[in-house]
mmCIF file as Biopython writes it, N, C-alpha, C and O atoms, coordinates in Angstrom:
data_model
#
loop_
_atom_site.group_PDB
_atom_site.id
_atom_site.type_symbol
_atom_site.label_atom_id
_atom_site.label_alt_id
_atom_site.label_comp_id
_atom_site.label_asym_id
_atom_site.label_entity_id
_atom_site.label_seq_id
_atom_site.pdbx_PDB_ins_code
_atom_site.Cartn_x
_atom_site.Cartn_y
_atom_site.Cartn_z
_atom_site.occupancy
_atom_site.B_iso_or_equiv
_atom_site.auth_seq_id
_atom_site.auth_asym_id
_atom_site.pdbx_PDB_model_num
ATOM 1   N N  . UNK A ? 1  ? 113.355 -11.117 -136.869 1.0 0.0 1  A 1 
ATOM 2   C CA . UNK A ? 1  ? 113.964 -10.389 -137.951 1.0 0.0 1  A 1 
ATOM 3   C C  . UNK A ? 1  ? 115.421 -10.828 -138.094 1.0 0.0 1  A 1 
ATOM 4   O O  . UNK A ? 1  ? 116.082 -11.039 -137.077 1.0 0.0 1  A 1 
ATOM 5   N N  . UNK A ? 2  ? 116.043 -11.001 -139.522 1.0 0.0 2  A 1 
ATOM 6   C CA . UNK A ? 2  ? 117.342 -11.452 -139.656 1.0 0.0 2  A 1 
ATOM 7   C C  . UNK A ? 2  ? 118.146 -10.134 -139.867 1.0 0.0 2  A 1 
ATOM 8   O O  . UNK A ? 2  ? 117.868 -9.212  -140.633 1.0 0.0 2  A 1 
ATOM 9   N N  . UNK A ? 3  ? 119.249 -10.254 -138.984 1.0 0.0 3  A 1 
ATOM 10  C CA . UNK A ? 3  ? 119.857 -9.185  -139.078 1.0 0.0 3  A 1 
ATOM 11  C C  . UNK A ? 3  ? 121.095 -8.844  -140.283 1.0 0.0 3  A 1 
ATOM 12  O O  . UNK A ? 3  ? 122.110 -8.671  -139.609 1.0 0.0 3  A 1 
ATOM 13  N N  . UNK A ? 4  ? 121.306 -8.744  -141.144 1.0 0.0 4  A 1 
ATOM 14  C CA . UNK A ? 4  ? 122.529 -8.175  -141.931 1.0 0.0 4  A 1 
ATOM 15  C C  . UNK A ? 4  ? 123.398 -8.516  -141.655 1.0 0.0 4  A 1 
ATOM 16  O O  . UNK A ? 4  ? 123.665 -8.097  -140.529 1.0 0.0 4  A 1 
ATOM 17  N N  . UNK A ? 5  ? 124.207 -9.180  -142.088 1.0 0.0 5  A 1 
ATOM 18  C CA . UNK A ? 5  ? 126.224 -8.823  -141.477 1.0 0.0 5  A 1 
ATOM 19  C C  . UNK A ? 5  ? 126.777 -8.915  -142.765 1.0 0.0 5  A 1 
ATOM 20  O O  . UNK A ? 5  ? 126.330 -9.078  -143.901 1.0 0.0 5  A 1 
ATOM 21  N N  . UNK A ? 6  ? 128.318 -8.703  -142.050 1.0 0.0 6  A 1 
ATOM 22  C CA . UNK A ? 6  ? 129.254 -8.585  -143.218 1.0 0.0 6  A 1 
ATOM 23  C C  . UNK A ? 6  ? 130.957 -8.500  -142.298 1.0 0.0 6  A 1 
ATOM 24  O O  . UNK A ? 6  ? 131.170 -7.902  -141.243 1.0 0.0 6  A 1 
ATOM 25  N N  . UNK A ? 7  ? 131.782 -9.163  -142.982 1.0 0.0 7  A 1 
ATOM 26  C CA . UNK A ? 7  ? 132.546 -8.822  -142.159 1.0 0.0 7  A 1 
ATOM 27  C C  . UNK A ? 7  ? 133.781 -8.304  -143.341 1.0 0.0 7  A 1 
ATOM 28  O O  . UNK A ? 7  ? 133.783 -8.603  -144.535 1.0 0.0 7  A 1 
ATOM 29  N N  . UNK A ? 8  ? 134.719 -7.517  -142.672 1.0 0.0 8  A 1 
ATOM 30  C CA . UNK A ? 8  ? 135.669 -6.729  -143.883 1.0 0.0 8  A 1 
ATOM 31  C C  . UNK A ? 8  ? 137.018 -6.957  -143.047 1.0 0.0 8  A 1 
ATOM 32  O O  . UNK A ? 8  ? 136.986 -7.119  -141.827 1.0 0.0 8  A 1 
ATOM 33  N N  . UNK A ? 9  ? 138.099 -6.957  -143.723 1.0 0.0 9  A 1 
ATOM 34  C CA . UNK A ? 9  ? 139.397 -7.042  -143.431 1.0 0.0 9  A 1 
ATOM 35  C C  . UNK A ? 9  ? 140.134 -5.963  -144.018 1.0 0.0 9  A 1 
ATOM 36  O O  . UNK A ? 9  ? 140.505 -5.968  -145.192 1.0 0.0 9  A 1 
ATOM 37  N N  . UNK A ? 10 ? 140.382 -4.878  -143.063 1.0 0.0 10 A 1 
ATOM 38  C CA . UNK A ? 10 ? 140.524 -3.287  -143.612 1.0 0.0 10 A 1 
ATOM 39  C C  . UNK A ? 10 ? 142.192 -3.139  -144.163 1.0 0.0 10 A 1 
ATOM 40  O O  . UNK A ? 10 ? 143.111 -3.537  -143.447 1.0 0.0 10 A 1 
ATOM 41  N N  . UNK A ? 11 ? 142.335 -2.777  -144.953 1.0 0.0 11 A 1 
ATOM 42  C CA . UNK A ? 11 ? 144.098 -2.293  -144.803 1.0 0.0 11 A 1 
ATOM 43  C C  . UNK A ? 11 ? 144.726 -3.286  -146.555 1.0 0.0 11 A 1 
ATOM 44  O O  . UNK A ? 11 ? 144.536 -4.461  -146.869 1.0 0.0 11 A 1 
ATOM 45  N N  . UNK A ? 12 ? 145.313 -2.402  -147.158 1.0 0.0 12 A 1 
ATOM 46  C CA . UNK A ? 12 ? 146.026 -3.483  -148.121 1.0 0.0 12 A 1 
ATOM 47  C C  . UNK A ? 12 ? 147.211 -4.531  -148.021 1.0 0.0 12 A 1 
ATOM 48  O O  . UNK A ? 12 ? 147.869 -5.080  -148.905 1.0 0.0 12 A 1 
ATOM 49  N N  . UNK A ? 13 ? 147.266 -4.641  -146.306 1.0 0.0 13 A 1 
ATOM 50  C CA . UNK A ? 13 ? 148.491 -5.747  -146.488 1.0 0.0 13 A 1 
ATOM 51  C C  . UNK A ? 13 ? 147.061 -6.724  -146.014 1.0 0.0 13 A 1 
ATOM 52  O O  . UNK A ? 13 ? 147.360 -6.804  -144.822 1.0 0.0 13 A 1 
ATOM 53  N N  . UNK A ? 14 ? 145.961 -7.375  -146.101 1.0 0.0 14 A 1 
ATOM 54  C CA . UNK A ? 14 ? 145.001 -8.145  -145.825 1.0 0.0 14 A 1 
ATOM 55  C C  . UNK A ? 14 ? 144.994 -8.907  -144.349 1.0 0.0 14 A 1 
ATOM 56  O O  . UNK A ? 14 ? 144.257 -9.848  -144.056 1.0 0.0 14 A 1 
ATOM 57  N N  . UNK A ? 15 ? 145.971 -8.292  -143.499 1.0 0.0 15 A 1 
ATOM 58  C CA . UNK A ? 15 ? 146.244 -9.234  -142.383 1.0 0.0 15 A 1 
ATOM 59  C C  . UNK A ? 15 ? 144.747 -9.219  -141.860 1.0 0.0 15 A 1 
ATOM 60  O O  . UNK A ? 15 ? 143.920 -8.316  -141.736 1.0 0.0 15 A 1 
ATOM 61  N N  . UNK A ? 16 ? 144.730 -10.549 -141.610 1.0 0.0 16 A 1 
ATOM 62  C CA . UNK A ? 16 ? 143.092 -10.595 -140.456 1.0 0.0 16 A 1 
ATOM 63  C C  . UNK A ? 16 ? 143.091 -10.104 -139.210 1.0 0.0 16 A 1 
ATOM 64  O O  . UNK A ? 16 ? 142.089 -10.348 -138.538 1.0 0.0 16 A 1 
ATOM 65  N N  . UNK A ? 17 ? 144.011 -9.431  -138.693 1.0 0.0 17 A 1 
ATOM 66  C CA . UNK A ? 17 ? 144.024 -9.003  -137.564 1.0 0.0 17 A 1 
ATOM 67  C C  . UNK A ? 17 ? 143.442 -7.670  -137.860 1.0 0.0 17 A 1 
ATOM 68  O O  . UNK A ? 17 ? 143.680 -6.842  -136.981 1.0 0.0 17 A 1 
ATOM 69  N N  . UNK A ? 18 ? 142.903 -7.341  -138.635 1.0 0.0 18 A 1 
ATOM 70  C CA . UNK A ? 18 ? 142.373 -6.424  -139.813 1.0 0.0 18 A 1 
ATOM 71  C C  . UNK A ? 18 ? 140.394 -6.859  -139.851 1.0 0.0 18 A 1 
ATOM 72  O O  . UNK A ? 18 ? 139.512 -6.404  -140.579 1.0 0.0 18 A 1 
ATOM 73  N N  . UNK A ? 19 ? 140.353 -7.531  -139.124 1.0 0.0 19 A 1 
ATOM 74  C CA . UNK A ? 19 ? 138.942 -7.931  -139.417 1.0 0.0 19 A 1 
ATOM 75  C C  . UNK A ? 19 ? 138.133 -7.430  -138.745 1.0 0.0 19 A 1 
ATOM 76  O O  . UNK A ? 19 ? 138.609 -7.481  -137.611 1.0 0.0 19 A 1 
ATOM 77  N N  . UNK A ? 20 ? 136.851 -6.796  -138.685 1.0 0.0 20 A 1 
ATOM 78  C CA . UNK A ? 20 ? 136.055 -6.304  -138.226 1.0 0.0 20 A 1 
ATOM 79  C C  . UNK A ? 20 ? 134.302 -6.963  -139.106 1.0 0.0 20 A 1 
ATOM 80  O O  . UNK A ? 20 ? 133.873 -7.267  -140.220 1.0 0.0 20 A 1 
ATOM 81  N N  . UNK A ? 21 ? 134.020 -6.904  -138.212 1.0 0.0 21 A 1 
ATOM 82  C CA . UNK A ? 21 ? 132.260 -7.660  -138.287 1.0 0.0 21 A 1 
ATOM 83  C C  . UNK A ? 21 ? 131.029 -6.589  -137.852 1.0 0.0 21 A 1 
ATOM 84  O O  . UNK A ? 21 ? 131.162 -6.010  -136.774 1.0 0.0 21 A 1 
ATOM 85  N N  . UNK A ? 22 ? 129.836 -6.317  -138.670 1.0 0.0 22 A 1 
ATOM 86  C CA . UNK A ? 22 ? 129.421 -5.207  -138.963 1.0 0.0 22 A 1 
ATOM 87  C C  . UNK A ? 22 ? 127.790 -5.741  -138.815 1.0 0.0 22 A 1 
ATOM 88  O O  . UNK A ? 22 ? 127.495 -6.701  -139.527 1.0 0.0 22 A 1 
ATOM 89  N N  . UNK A ? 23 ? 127.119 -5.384  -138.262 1.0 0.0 23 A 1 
ATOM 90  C CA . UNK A ? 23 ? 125.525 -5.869  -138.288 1.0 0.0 23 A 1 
ATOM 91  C C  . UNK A ? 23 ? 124.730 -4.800  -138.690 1.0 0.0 23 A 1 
ATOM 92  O O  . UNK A ? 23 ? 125.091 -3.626  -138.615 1.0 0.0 23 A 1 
ATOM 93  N N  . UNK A ? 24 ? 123.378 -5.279  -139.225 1.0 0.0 24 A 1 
ATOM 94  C CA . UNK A ? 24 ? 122.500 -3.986  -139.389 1.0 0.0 24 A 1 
ATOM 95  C C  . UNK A ? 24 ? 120.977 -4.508  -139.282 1.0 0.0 24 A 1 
ATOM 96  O O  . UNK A ? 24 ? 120.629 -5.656  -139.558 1.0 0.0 24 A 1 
ATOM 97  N N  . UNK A ? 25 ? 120.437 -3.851  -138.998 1.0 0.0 25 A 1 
ATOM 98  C CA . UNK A ? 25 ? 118.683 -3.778  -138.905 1.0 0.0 25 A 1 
ATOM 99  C C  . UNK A ? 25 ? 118.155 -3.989  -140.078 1.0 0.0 25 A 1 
ATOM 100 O O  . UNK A ? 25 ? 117.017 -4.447  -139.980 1.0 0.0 25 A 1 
ATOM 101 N N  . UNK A ? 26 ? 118.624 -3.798  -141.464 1.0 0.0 26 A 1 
ATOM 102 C CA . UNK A ? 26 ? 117.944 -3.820  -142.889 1.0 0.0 26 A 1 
ATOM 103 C C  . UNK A ? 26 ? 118.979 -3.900  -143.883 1.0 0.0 26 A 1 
ATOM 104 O O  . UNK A ? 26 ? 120.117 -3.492  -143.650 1.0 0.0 26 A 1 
ATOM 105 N N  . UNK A ? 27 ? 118.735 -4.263  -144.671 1.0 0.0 27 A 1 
ATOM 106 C CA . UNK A ? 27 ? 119.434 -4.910  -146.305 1.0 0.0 27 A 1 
ATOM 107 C C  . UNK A ? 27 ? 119.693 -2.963  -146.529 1.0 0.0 27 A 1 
ATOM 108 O O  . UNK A ? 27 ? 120.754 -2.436  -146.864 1.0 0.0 27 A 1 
ATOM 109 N N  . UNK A ? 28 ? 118.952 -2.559  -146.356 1.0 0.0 28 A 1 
ATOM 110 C CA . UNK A ? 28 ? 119.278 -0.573  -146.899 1.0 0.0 28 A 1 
ATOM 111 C C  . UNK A ? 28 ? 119.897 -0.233  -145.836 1.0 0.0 28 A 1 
ATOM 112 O O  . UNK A ? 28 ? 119.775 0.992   -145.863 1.0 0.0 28 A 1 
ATOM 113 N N  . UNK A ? 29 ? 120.619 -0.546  -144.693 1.0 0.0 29 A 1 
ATOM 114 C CA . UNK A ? 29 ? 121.522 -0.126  -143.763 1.0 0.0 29 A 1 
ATOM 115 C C  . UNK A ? 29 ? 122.373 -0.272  -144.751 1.0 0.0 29 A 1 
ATOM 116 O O  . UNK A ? 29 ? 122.766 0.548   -145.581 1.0 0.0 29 A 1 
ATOM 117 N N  . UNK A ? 30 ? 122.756 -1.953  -144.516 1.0 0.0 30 A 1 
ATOM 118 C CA . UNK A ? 30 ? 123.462 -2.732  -145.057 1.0 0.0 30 A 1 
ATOM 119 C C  . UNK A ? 30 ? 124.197 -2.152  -146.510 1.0 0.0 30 A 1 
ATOM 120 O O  . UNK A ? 30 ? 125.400 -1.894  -146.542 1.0 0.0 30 A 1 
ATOM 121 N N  . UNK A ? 31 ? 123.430 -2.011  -147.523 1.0 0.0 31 A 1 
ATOM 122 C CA . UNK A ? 31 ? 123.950 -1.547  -148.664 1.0 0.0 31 A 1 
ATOM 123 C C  . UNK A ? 31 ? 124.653 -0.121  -148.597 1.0 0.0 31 A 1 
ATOM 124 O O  . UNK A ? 31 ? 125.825 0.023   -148.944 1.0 0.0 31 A 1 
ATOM 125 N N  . UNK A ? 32 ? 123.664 1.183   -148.009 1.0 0.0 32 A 1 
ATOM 126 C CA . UNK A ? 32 ? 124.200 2.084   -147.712 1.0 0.0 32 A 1 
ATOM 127 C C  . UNK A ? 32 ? 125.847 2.133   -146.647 1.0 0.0 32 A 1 
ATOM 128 O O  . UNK A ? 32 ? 126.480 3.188   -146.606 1.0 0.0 32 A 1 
ATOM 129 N N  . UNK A ? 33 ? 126.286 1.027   -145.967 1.0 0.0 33 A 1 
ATOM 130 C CA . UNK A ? 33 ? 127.561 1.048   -145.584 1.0 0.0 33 A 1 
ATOM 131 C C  . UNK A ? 33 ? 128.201 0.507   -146.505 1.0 0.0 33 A 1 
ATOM 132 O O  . UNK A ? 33 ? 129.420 0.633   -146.387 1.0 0.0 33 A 1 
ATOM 133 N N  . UNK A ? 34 ? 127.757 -0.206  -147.626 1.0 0.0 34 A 1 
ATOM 134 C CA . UNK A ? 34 ? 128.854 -0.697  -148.249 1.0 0.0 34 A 1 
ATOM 135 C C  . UNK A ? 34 ? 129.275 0.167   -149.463 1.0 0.0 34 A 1 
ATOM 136 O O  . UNK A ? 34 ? 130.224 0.027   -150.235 1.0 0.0 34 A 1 
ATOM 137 N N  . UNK A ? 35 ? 128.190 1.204   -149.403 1.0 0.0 35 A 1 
ATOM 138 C CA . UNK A ? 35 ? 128.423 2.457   -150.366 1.0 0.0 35 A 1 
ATOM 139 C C  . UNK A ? 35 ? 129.292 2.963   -150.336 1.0 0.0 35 A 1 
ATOM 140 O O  . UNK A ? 35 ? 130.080 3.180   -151.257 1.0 0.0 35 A 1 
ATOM 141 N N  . UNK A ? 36 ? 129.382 3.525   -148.337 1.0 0.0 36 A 1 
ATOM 142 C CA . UNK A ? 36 ? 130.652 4.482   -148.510 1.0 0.0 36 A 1 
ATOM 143 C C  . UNK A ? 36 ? 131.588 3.331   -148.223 1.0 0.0 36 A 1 
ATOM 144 O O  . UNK A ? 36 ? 132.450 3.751   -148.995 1.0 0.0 36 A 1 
ATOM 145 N N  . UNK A ? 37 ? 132.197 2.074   -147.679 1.0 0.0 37 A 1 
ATOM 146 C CA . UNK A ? 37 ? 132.910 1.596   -148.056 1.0 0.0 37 A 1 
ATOM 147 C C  . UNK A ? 37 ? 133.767 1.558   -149.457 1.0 0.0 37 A 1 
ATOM 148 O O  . UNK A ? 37 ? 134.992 1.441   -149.497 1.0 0.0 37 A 1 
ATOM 149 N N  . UNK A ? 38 ? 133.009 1.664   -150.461 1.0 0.0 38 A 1 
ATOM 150 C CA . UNK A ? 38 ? 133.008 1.358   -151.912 1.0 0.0 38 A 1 
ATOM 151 C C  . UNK A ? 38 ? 133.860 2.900   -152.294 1.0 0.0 38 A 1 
ATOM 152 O O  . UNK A ? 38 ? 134.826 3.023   -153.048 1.0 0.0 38 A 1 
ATOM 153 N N  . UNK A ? 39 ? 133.075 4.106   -151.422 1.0 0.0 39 A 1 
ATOM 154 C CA . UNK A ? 39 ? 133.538 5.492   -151.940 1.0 0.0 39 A 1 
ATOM 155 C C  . UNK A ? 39 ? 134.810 5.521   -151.320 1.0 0.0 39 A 1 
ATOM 156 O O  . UNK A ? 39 ? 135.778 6.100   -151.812 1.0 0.0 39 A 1 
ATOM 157 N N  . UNK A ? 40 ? 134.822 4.899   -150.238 1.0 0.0 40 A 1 
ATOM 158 C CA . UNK A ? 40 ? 136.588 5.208   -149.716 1.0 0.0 40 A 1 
ATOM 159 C C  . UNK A ? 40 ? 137.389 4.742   -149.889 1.0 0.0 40 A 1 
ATOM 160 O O  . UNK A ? 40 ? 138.460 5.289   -149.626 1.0 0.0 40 A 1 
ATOM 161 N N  . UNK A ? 41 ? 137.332 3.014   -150.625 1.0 0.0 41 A 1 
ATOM 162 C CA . UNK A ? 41 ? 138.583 2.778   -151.071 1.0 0.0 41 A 1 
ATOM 163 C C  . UNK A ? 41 ? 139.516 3.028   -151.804 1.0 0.0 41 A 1 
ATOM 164 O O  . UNK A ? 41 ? 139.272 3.116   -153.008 1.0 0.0 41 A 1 
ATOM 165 N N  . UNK A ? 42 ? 140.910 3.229   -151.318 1.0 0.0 42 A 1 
ATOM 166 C CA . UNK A ? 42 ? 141.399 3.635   -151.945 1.0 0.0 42 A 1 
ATOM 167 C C  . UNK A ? 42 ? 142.247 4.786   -151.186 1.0 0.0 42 A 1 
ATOM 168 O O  . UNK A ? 42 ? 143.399 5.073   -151.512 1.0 0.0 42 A 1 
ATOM 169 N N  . UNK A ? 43 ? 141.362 5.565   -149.875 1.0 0.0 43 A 1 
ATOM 170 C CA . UNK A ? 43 ? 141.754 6.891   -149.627 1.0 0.0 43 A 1 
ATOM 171 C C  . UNK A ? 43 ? 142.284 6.351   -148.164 1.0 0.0 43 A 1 
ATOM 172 O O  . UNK A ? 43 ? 141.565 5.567   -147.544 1.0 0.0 43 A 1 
ATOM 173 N N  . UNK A ? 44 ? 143.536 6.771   -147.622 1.0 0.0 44 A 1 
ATOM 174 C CA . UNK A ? 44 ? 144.069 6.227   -145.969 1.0 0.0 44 A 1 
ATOM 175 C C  . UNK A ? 44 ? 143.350 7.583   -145.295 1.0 0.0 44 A 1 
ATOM 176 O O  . UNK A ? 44 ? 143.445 7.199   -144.129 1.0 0.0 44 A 1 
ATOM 177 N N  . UNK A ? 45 ? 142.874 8.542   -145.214 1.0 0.0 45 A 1 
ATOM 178 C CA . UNK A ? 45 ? 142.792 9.211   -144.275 1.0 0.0 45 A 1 
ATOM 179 C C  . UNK A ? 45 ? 140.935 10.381  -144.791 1.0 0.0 45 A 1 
ATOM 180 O O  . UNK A ? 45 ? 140.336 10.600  -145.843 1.0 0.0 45 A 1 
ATOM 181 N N  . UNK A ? 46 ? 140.767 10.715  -143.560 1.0 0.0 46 A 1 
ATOM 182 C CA . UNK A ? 46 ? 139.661 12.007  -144.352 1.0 0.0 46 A 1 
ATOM 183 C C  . UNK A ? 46 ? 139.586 12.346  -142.967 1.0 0.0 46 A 1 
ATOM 184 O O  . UNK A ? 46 ? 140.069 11.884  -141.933 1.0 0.0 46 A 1 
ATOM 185 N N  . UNK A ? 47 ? 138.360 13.893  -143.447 1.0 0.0 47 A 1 
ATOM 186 C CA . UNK A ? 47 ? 137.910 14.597  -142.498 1.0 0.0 47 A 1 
ATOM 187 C C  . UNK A ? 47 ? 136.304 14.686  -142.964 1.0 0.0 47 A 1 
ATOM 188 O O  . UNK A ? 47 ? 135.797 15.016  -144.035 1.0 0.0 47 A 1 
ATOM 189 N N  . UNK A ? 48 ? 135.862 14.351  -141.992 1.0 0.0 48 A 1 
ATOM 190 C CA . UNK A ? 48 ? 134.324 14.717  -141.895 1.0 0.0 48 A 1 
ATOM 191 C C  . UNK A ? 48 ? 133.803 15.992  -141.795 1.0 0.0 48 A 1 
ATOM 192 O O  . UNK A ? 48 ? 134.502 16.667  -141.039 1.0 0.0 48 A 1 
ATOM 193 N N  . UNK A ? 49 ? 132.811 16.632  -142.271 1.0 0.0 49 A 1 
ATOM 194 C CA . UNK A ? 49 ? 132.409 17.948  -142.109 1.0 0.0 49 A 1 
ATOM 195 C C  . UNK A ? 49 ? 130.883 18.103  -142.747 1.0 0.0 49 A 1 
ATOM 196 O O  . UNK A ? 49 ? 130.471 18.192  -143.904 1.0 0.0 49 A 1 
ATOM 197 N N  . UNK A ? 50 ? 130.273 18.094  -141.516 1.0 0.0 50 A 1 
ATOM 198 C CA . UNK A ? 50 ? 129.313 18.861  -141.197 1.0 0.0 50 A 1 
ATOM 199 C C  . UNK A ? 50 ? 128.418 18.678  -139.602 1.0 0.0 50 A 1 
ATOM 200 O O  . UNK A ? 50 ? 129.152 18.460  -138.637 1.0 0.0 50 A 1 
ATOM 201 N N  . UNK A ? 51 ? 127.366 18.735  -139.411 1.0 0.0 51 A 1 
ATOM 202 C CA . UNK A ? 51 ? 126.913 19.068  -138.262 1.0 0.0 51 A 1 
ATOM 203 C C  . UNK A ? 51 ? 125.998 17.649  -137.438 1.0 0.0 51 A 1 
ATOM 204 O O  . UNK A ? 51 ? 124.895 17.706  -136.896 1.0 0.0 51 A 1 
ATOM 205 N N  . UNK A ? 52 ? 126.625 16.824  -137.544 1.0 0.0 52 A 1 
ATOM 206 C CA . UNK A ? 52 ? 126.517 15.606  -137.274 1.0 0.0 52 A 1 
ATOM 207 C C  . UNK A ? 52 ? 127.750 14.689  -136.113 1.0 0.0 52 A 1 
ATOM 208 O O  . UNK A ? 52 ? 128.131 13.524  -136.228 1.0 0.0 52 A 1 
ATOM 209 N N  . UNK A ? 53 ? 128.190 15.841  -134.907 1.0 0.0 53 A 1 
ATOM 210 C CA . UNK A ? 53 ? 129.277 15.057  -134.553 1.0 0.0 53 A 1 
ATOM 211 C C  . UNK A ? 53 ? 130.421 15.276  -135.079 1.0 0.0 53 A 1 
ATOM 212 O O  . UNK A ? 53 ? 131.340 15.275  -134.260 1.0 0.0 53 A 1 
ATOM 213 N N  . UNK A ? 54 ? 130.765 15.501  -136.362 1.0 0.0 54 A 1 
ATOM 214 C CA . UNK A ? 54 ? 131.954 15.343  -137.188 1.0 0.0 54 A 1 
ATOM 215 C C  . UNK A ? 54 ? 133.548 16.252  -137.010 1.0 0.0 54 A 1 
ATOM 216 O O  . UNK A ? 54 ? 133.732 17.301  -136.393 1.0 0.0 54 A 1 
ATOM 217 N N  . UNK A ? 55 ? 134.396 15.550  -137.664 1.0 0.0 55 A 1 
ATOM 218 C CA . UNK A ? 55 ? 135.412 16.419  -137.028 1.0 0.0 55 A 1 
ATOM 219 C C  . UNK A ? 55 ? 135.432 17.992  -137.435 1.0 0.0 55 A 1 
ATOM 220 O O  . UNK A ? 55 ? 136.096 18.722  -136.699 1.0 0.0 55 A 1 
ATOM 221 N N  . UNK A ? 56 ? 134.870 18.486  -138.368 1.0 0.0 56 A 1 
ATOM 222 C CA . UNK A ? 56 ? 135.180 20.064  -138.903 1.0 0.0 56 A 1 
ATOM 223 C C  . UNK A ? 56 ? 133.018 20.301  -139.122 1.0 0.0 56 A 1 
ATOM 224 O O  . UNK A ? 56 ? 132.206 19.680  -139.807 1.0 0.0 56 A 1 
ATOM 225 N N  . UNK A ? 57 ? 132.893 21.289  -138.306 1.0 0.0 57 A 1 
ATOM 226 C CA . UNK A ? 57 ? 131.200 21.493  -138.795 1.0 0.0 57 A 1 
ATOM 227 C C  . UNK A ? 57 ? 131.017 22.165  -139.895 1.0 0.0 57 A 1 
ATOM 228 O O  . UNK A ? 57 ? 129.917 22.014  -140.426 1.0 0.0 57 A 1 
ATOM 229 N N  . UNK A ? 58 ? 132.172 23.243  -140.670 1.0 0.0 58 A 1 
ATOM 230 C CA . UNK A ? 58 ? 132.023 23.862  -141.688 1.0 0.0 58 A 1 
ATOM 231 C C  . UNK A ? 58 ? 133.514 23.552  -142.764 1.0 0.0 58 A 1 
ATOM 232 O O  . UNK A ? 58 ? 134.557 22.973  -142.462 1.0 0.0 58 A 1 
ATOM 233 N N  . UNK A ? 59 ? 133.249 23.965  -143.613 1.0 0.0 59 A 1 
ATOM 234 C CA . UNK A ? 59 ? 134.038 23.514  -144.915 1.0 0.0 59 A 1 
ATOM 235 C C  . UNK A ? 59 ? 135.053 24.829  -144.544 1.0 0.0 59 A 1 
ATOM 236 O O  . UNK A ? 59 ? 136.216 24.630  -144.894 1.0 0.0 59 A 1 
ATOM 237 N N  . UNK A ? 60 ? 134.769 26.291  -143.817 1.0 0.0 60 A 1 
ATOM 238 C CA . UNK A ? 60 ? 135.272 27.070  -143.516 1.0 0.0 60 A 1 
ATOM 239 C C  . UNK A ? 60 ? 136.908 26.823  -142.308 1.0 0.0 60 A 1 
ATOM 240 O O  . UNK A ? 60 ? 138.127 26.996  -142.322 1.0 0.0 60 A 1 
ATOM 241 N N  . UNK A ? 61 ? 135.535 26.199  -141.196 1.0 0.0 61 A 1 
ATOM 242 C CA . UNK A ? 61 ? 136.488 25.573  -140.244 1.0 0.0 61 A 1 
ATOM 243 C C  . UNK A ? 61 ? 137.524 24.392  -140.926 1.0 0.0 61 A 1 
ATOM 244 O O  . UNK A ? 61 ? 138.580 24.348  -140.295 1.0 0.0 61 A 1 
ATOM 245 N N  . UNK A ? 62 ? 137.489 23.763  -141.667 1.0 0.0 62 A 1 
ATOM 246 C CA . UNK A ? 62 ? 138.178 22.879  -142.434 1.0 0.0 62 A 1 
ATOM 247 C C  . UNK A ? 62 ? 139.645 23.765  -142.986 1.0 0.0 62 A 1 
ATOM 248 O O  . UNK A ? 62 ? 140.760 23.811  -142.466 1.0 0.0 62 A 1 
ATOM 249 N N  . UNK A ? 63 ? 139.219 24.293  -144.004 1.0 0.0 63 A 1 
ATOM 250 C CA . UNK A ? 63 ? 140.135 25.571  -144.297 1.0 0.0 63 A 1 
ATOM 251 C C  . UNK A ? 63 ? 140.694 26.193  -143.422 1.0 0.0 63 A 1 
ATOM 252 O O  . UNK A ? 63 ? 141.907 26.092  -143.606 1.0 0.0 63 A 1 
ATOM 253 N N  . UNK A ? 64 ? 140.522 26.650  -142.761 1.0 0.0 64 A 1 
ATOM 254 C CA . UNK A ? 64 ? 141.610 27.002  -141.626 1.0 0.0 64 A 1 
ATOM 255 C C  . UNK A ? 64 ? 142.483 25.975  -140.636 1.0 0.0 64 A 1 
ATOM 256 O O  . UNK A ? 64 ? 143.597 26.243  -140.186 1.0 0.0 64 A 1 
ATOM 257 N N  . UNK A ? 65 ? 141.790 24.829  -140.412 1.0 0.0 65 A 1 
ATOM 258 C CA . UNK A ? 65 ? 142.797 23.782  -139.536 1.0 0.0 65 A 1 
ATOM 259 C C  . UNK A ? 65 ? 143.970 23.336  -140.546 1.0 0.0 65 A 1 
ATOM 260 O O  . UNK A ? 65 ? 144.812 22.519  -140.172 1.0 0.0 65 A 1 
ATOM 261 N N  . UNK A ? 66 ? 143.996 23.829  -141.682 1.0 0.0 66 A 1 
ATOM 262 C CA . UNK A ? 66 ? 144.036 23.015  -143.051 1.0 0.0 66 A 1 
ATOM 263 C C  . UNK A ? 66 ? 144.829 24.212  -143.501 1.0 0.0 66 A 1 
ATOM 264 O O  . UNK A ? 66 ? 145.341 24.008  -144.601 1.0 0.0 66 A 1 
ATOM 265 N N  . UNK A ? 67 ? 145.068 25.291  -143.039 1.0 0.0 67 A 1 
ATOM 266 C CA . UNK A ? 67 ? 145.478 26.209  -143.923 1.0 0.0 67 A 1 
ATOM 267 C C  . UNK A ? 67 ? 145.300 26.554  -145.567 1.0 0.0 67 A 1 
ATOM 268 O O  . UNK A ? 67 ? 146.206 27.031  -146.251 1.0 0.0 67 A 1 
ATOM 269 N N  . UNK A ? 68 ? 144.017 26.235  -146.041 1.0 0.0 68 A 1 
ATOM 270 C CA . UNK A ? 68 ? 143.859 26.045  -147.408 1.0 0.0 68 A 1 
ATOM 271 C C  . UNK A ? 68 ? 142.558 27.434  -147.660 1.0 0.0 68 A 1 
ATOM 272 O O  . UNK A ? 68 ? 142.096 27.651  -148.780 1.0 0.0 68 A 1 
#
């Protein structure tokens, strides 16, 4: 099986020290990372939230670390 890659150079000053290399099991890994790639550019920072590991499990808990 051929595996996927891709490699990205993160950050808008383009330095390659910026480079990171990315493999996947399937062309639908593959696309699905370049999705949210695609959704985040643009944004320097986030918070994850929900029940997967992530940094805030509720939109509640969010709001309060957040004072919002």
């Amino acid at each position: 099986m051929v595996k996927a890659k891709v490699k990205i150079i993160w950050g808008s000053d383009q330095d390659e020290e910026n480079l990171k290399e990315y493999e996947f099991d399937t062309k639908e890994e593959y696309f699905a990372f370049m999705k949210g790639v695609d959704e985040a550019s643009g944004w320097l920072e986030y918070s994850d939230i929900g029940d997967w590991g992530n940094t805030f499990f509720c939109i509640e808990e969010w709001r309060e670390h957040y004072g919002k």
